[in-house]
C-alpha positions as CSV (number, residue, x, y, z in Angstrom):
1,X,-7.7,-5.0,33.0
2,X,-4.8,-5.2,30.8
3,X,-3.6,-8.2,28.8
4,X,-1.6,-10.6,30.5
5,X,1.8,-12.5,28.7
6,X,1.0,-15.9,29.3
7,X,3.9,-18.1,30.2
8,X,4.7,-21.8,31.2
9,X,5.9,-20.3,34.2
10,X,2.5,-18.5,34.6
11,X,0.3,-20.5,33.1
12,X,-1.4,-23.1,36.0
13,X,-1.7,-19.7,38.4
14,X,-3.2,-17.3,35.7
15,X,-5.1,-19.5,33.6
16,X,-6.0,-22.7,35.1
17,X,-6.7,-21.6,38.2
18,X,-7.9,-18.8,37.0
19,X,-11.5,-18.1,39.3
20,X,-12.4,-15.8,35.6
21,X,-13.4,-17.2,32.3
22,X,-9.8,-16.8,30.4
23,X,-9.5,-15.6,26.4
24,X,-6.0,-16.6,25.3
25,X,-4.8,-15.5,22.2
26,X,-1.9,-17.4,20.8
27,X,0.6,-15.4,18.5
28,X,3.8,-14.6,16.9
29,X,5.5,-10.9,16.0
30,X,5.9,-12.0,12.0
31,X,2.7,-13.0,11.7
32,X,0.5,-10.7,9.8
33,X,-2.9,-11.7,11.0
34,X,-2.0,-11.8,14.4
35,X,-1.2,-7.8,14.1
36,X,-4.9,-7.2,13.4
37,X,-6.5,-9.2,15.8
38,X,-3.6,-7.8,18.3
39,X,-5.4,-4.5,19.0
40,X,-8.5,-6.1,19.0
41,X,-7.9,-8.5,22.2
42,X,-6.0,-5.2,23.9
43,X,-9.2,-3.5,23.6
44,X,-11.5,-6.5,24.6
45,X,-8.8,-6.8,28.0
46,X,-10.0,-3.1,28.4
47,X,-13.7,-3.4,27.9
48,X,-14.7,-6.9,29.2
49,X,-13.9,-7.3,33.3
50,X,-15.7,-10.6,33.6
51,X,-12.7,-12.6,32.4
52,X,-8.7,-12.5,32.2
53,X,-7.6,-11.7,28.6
54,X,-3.8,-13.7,27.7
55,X,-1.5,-13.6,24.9
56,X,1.3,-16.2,24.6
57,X,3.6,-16.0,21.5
58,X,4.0,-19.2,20.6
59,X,7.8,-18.5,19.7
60,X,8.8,-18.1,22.9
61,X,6.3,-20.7,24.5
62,X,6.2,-23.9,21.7
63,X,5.5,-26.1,24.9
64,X,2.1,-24.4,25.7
65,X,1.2,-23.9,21.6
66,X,2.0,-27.9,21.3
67,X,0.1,-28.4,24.8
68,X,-3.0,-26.5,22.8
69,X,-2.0,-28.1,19.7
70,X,-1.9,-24.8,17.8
71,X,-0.7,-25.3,14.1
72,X,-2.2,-22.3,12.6
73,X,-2.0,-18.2,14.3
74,X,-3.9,-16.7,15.4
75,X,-5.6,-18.9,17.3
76,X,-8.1,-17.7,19.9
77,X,-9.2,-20.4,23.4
78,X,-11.4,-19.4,25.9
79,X,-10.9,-21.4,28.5
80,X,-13.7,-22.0,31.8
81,X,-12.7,-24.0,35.2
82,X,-9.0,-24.9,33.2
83,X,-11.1,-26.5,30.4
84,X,-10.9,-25.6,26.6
85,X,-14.6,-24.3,25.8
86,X,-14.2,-23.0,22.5
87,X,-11.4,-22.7,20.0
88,X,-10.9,-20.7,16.9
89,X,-8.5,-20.4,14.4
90,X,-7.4,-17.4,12.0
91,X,-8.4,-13.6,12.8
92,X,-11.9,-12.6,13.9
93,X,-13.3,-9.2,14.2
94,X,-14.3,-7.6,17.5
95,X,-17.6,-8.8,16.9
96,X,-16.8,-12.5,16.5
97,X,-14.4,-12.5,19.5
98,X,-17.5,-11.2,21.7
99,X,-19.6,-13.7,20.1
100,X,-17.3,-16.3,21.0
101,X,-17.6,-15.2,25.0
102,X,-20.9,-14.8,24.9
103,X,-22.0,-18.0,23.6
């Protein structure tokens, strides 16, 4: 499945009632550490079919980054049943993403 852009107008259908575990990746074109972890999620949207895979730059969407009260990029939610399960912030390898759904 390919990464979805994640938008206010999206959001509620694609993530919170989302019947798949969701990994959103928030995100902004300038930011350098968001460019590595980029191709990283892409792949991971590729690989993994058990959840949806989101990115939402928070540019363009500041009312779902301040919803998520993201203050640092990038930062990585995985979100079960419309409920934050686990946050992180900053870039992970492959590894730790999958690590962070598996857990």
């Amino acid at each position: 499945m390919s990464t979805l852009t994640i938008t206010k107008d999206n959001f509620y259908l694609e993530v919170i009632h989302s019947d798949k575990p969701v990994l959103l990746d928030f995100w902004a074109p300038w930011c350098g550490p968001c460019k590595t972890v980029s191709p990283i999620i892409d792949e991971i949207a590729d690989e993994v079919f058990i959840l949806k895979v989101g990115k939402i730059n928070v540019d363009e969407q500041p009312e779902l980054a301040a919803e998520f009260k993201v203050m640092t990029i990038p930062t990585l939610a995985v979100m079960k049943g419309g409920v934050v399960v686990k946050k992180s912030v900053g870039a992970k390898s492959k590894a730790g993403i999958l690590d962070m759904l598996a857990e």
